[in-house]
N, C-alpha and C positions, 0 to 999 in steps of 0.2 A: 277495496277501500273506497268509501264515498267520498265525493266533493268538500261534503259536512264535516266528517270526520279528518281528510284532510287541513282544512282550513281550523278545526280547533285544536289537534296536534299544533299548526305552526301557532296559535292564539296562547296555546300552554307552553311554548317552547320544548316539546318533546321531542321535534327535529332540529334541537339545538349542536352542531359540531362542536368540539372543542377540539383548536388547533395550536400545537405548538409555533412560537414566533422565537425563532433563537435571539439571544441577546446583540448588540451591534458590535460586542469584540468577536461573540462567533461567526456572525454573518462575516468580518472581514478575516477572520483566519479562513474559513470555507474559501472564498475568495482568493485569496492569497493562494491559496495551496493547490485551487484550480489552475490559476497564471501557471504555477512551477510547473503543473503536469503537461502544461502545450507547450512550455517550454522543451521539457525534456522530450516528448513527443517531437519536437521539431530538430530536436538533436539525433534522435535513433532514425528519423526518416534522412538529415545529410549524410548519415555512416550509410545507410542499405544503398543509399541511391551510388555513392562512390562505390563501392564492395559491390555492387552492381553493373557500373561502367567498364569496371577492371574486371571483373568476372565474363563480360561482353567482348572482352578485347580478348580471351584466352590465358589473362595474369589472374596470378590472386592475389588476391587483396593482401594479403596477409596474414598473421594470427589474427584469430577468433578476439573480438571485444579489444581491436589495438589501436579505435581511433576514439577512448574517452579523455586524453588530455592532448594539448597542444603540442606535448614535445610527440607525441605519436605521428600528429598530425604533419608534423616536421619532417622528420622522417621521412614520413610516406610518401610528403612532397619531393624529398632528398634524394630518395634512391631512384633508381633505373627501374623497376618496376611501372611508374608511371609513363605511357608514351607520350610522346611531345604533341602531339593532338589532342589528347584529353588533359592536360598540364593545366588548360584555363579553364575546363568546366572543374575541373578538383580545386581551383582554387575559388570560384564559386563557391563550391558547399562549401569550402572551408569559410570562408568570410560567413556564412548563414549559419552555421555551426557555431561560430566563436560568436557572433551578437547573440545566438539564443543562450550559451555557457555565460556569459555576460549576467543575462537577466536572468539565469538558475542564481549563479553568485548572489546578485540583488536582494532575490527574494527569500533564498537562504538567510544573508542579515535580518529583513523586515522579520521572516517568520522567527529569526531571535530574541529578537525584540518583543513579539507578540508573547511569544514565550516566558517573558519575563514578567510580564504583566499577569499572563494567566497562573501565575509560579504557585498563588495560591488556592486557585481554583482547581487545579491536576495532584496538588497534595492531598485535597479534600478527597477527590475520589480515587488515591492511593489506596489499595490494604493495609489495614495495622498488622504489627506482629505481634503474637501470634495472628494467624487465621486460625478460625474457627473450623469444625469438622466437613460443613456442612460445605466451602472453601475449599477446604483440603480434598475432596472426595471428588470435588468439580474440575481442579486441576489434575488429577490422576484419572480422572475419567469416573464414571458412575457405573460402578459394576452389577451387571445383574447377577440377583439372587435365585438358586433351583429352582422357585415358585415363577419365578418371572417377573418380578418387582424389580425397580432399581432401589436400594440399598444403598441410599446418599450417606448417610451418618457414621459410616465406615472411614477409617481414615486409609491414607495411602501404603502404611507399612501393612496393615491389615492385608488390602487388597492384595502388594506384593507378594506376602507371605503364602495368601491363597494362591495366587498364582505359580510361585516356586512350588506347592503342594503337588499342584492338580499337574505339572511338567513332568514330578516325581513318579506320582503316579500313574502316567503314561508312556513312560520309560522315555522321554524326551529330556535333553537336560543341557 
């Protein structure tokens, strides 16, 4: 590519981009939904890090996924499992736990809210009922045909059908 030829491409705009700029309800739902996930990220790092102390000491922690609400947390503070030396760093994660469940609540309202507003923009890109074949054969997956084409315009009992066939035929059942 020459200099020339460069510079009358950008003169024609034939190195023109064209960039999506999402609307400013989606930029803050995008937003929004980020916050929630460091939230919740900051909720599963005070559970590993507890379930890690107590696993350090020779206890376990507990059941599996038993510190996502407060009254767990209660508990776990309650019982004799915890030793009285670790008592104040659990009650650390706990206090950083419960301000980041705080802000999931928060933002669970706001993205409510947002919700409400986008109420008729997520119907717009709902399916109507029926769906169409071509729908239908996307949700049950797009089956290839002997030849090796995918045969979209197949509906789902179709595929079914063939499928019970070719299991029959295989002495599978």
């Amino acid at each position: 590519m020459t200099p020339w030829s460069l510079c009358e491409g950008l003169r024609r705009d034939f190195y023109r981009s064209v960039v999506h700029v999402p609307t400013p309800a989606i930029s803050a739902l995008r937003t929004t939904l980020s916050r929630r996930r460091h939230f919740v990220r900051v909720q599963v790092a005070e559970v590993n890090a507890v379930k890690r102390l107590l696993r350090g000491t020779g206890r376990d922690g507990g059941r599996r996924g038993s510190l996502r609400t407060d009254d767990h947390w209660s508990r776990l503070r309650a019982c004799e499992v915890v030793p009285p030396d670790l008592a104040n760093h659990l009650q650390h994660h706990y206090a950083v736990w419960r301000q980041a469940a705080a802000q999931v609540r928060a933002l669970d309202l706001t993205l409510g809210e947002m919700a409400r507003d986008l109420r008729d923009s997520v119907r717009r890109l709902e399916p109507r009922k029926p769906c169409g074949a071509v729908l239908s054969a996307a949700k049950g997956g797009a089956a290839a045909t002997p030849n090796g084409r995918l045969a979209i315009a197949r509906t789902i009992p179709d595929i079914e059908e063939e499928r019970g066939n070719r299991e029959t035929n295989t002495g599978r059942a």
